[in-house]
VOGU-3710 file (C-alpha; in Angstrom, 3 decimals, decimal comma):
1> xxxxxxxxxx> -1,077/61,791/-2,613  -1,169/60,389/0,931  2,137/58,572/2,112  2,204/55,637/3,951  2,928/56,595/7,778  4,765/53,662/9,620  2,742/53,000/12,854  4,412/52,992/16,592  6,607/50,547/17,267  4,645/48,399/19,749
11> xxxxxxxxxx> 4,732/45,129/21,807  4,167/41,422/20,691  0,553/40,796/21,713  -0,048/38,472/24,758  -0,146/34,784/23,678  -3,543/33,750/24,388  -3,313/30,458/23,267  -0,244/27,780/22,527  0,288/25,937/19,029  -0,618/22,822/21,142
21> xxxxxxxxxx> -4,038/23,660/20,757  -3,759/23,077/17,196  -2,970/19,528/17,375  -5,469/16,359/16,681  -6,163/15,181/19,807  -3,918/12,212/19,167  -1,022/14,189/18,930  -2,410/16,055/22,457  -2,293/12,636/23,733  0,790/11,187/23,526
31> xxxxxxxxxx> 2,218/14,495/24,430  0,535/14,594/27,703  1,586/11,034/28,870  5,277/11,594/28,188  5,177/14,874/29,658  4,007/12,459/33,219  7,082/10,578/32,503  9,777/13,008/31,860  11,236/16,032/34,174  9,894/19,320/33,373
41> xxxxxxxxxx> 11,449/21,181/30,479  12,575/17,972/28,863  11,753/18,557/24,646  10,627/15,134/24,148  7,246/14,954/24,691  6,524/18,514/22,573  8,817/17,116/19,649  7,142/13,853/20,066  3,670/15,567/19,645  4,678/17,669/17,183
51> xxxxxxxxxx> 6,009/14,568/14,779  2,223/12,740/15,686  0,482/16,368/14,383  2,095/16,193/11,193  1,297/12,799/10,038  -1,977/13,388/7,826  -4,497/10,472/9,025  -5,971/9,777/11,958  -5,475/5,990/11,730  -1,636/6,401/11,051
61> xxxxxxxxxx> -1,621/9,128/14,105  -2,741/6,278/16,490  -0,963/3,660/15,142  2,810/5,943/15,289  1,725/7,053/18,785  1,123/3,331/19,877  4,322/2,059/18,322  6,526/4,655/19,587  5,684/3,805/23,017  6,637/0,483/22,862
71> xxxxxxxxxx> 10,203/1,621/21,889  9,831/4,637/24,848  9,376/2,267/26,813  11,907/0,038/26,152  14,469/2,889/26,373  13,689/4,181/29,972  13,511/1,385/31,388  17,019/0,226/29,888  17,976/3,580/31,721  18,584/5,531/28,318
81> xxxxxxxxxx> 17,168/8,966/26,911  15,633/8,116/23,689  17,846/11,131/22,466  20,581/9,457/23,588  20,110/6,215/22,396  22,938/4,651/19,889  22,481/1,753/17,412  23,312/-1,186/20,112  19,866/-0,074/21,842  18,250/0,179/19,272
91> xxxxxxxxxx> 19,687/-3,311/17,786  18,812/-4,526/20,531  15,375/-3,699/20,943  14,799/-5,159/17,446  15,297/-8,444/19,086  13,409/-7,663/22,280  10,854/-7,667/19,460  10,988/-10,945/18,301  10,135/-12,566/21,742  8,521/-9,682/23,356
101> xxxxxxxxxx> 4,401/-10,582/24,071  2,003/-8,260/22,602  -1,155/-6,425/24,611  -4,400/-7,863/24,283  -7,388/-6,907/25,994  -8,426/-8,322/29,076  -11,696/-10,052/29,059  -13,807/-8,775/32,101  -11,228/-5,723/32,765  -11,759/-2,262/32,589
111> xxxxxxxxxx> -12,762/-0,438/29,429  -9,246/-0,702/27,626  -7,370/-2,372/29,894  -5,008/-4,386/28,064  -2,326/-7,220/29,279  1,261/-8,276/27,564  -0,453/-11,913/26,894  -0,166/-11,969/22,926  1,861/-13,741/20,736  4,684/-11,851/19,738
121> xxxxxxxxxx> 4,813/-9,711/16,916  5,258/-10,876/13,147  7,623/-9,750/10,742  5,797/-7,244/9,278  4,012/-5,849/12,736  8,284/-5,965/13,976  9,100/-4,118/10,614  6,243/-1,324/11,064  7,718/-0,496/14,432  11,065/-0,274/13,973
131> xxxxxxxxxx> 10,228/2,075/10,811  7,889/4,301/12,891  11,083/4,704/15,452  13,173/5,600/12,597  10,294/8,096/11,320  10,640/9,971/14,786  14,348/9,829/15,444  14,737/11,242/11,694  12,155/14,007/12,750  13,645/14,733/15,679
141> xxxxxxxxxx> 16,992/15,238/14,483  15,717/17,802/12,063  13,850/19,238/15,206  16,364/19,501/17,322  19,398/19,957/14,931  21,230/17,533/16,534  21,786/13,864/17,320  21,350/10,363/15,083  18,577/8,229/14,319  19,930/5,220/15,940
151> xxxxxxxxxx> 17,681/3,204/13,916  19,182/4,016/10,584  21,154/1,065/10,534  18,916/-1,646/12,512  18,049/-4,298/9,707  14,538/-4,673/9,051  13,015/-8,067/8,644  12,290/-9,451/5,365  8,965/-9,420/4,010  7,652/-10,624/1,133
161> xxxxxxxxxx> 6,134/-7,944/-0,781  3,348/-10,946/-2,573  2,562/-12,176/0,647  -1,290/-11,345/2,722  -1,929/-12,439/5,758  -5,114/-11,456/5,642  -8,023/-14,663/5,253  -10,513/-14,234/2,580  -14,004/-15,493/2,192  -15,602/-17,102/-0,508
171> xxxxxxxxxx> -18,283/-15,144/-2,656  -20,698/-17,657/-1,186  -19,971/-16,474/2,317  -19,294/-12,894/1,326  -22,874/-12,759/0,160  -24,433/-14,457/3,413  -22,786/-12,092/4,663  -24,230/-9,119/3,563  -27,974/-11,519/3,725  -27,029/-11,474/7,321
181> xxxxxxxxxx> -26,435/-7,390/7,686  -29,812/-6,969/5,486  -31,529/-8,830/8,157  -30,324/-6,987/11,135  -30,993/-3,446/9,470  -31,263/-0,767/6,936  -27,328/0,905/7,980  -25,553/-2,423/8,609  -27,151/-3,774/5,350  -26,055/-0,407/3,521
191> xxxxxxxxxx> -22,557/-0,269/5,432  -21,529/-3,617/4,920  -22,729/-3,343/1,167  -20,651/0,050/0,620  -17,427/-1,404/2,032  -17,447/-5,010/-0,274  -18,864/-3,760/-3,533  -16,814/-0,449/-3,723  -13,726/-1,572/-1,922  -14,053/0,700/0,883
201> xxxxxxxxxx> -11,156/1,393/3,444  -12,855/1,300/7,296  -11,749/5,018/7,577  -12,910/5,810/4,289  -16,005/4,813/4,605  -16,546/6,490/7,715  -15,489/9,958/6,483  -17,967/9,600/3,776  -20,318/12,634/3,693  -23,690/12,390/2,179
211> xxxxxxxxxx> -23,101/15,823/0,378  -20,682/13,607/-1,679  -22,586/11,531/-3,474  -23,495/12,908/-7,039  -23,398/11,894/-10,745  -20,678/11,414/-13,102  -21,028/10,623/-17,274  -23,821/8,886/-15,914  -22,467/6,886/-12,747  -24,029/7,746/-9,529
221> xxxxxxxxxx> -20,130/8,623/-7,260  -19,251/8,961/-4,148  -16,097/11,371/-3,477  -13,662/9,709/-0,960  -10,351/11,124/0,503  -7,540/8,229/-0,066  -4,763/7,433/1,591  -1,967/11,089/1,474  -5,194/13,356/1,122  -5,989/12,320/-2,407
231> xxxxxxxxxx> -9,515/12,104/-3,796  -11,352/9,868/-6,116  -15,012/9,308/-7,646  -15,845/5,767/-7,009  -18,764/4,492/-8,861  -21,829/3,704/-6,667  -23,466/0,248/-7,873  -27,434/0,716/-7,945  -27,669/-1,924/-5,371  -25,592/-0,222/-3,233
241> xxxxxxxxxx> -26,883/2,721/-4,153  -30,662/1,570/-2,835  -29,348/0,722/0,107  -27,801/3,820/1,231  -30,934/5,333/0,182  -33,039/3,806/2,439  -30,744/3,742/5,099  -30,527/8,006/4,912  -34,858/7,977/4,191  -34,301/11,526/2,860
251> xxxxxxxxxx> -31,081/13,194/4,921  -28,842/15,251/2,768  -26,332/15,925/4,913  -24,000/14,839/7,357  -21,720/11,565/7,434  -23,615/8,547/5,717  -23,217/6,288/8,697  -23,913/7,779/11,938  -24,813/8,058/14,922  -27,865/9,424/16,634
261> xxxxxxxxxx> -25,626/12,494/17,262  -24,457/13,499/13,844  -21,258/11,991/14,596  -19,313/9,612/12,453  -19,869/5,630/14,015  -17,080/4,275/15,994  -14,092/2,016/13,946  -14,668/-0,355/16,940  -18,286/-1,151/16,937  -18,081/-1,637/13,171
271> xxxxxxxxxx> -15,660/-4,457/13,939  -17,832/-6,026/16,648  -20,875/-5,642/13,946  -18,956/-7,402/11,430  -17,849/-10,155/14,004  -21,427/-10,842/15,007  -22,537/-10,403/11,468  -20,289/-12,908/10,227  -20,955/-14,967/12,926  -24,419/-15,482/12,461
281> xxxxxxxxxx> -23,657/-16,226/8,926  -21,416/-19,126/9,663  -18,154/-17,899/8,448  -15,131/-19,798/9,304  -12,602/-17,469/11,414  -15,510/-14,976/12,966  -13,850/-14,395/15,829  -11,437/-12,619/14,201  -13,201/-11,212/11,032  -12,734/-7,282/10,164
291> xxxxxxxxxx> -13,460/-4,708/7,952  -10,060/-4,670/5,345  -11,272/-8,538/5,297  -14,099/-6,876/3,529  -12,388/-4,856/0,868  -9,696/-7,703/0,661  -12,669/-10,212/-0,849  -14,161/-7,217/-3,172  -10,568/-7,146/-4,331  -10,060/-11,220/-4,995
301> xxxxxxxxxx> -13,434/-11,808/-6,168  -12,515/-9,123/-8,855  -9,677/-10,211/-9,885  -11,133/-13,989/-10,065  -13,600/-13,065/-12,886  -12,963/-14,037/-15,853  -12,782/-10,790/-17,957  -10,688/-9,204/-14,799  -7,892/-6,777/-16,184  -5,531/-5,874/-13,444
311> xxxxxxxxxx> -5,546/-2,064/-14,334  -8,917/-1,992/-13,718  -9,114/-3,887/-10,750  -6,522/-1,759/-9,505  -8,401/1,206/-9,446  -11,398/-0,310/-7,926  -9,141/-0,954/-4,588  -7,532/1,832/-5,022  -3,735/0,984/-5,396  -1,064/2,736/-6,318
321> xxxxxxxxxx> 1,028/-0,075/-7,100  -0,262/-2,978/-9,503  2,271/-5,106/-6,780  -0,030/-4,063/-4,075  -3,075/-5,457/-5,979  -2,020/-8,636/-7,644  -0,793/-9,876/-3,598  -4,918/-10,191/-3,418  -4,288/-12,772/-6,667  -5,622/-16,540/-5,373
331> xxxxxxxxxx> -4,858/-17,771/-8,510  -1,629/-16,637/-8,873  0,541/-19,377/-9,517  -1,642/-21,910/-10,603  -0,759/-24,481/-12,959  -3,964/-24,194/-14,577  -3,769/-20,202/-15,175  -0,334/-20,657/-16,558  0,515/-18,569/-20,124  2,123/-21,982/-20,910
341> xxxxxxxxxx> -0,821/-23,815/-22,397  -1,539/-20,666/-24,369  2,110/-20,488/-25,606  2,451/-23,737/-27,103  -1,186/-23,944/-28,125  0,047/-21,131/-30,861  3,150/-22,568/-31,585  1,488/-25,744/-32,376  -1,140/-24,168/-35,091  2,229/-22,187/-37,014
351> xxxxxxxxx> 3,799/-25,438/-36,760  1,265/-27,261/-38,748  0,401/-24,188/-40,769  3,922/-24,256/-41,637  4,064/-28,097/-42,237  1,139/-27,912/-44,670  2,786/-25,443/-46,822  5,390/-27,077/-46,901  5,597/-28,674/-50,267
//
């Protein structure tokens, strides 16, 4: 028998590339521009980075780098470290909030440009912020093994967990809207289609791969990634179905809407699409339509028929929490819906049940 002989002791190979490399570009990003703000050596741009690589979707990676910066921001120009920020700052930049004018983009600038003109943030927009800041203080005490999330303490605003802000269309004007993508072609017909009758999520439905469409006990599915890397089958109405079909005139692979390139379409020139879309098909608040408006409708219109069952509507908009679902509820609280009639409709018949055999 051969034994094992232990090899030379030798030298760590030459690093030929950096775990920065490894990072979605959004993560890249926001490391890069703090790095141009803050003295060479400083750890807060590669912790920074490193908290926007670990969060899982893209969407949430460009939405924590955004907010962060508002708070960066804030804390430089108040003369303060972020890692040396206390609770006053951060109190205090939790009011800064609730006047402060948001960015909008400038019409006629420069592609992106945007200017603090906007109203100022709502209580839910405030709330998102000051929880991202939290998310990165609380990472970057674990990072660093040192400091205090100075945002442990801050009080959030109050939000109602039944409330949407979000303005929903009638099923009339949901389907002149989708008349209105038929008309101006075979992928916004088959898009729009795909996002209101299977309750699509914008990013969802751009991650959708053609190789994931099958069949199921008889359902035609599409495989989607959720929200936290989960996936799902989500039954593909024959309508819906024809339209993709058309649309993809024979191509098996790839992303199902795309562009000329083989890459996925753009999040923003769906929402122009929609805003022209519903535009053209005279829907009140165009101007500001968008995709979750979409998926938002699928979700009420559901829920309005009369057979609806909440589980299952649930699972069509893919919810974790029934909560989340039954905020989408129009007829929630509506004297007419109410158990009431139902309740003493009952009692009534026992009553008189009971009164006839009575002797």
């Amino acid at each position: 028998m051969t034994g094992l002989v232990r090899r030379p002791q030798g030298q760590l190979a030459k690093a030929t590339r950096s775990p920065v490399d490894d990072w979605p570009a959004e993560a890249r990003q926001l490391a890069d521009e703090l790095a141009a703000l803050y003295p060479a050596g400083d750890p807060l741009p590669a912790i920074a980075g490193a908290w926007i690589a670990r969060q899982k979707r893209a969407n949430t990676r460009q939405t924590y780098a955004r907010q962060y910066k508002v708070w960066d921001q804030y804390a430089r120009e108040s003369g303060t470290h972020p890692f040396e920020a206390r609770f006053t700052l951060a109190e205090a930049f939790s009011r800064h909030l609730e006047t402060a004018p948001t960015l909008v983009p400038v019409k006629g600038g420069y592609r992106g440009e945007r200017a603090p003109t906007g109203p100022p943030r709502s209580d839910a927009s405030r709330a998102n912020v000051l929880s991202t800041c939290s998310s990165f203080h609380a990472y970057a005490v674990r990072a660093r093994n040192e400091g205090t999330d100075p945002f442990d303490l801050v009080a959030r605003p109050d939000i109602d967990p039944d409330y949407s802000s979000t303005k929903g269309s009638t099923e009339d004007e949901s389907a002149r809207l989708i008349e209105a993508a038929r008309e101006d072609g075979p992928r916004s017909y088959a898009l729009v289609s795909t996002i209101y009758t299977m309750a699509m999520r914008l990013d969802m439905t751009l991650k959708a791969r053609v190789e994931n469409i099958s069949h199921s006990e008889g359902h035609r599915v599409l495989d989607v990634e959720l929200k936290g890397g989960r996936h799902a089958l989500k039954p593909v109405p024959p309508g819906t179905g024809h339209a993709i079909d058309v649309y993809l005139d024979g191509r098996t692979t790839g992303f199902i809407f795309e562009t000329r390139t083989g890459k996925p379409l753009d999040a923003k020139y769906v929402w122009k699409l929609l805003r022209r879309l519903a535009a053209q098909a005279g829907i009140k608040n165009a101007a500001t339509f968008h995709p979750h408006v979409l998926k938002h409708d699928a979700v009420t219109h559901a829920l309005k028929a009369p057979d609806a069952k909440l589980h299952h509507v649930q699972d069509f908009a893919d919810h974790k929490d029934p909560r989340t679902t039954r905020r989408y509820d129009r007829r929630r609280g509506a004297l007419s819906s109410s158990p009431a009639y139902g309740v003493a409709a009952r009692l009534a018949e026992r009553l008189t049940a009971s009164e006839t055999e009575t002797p």
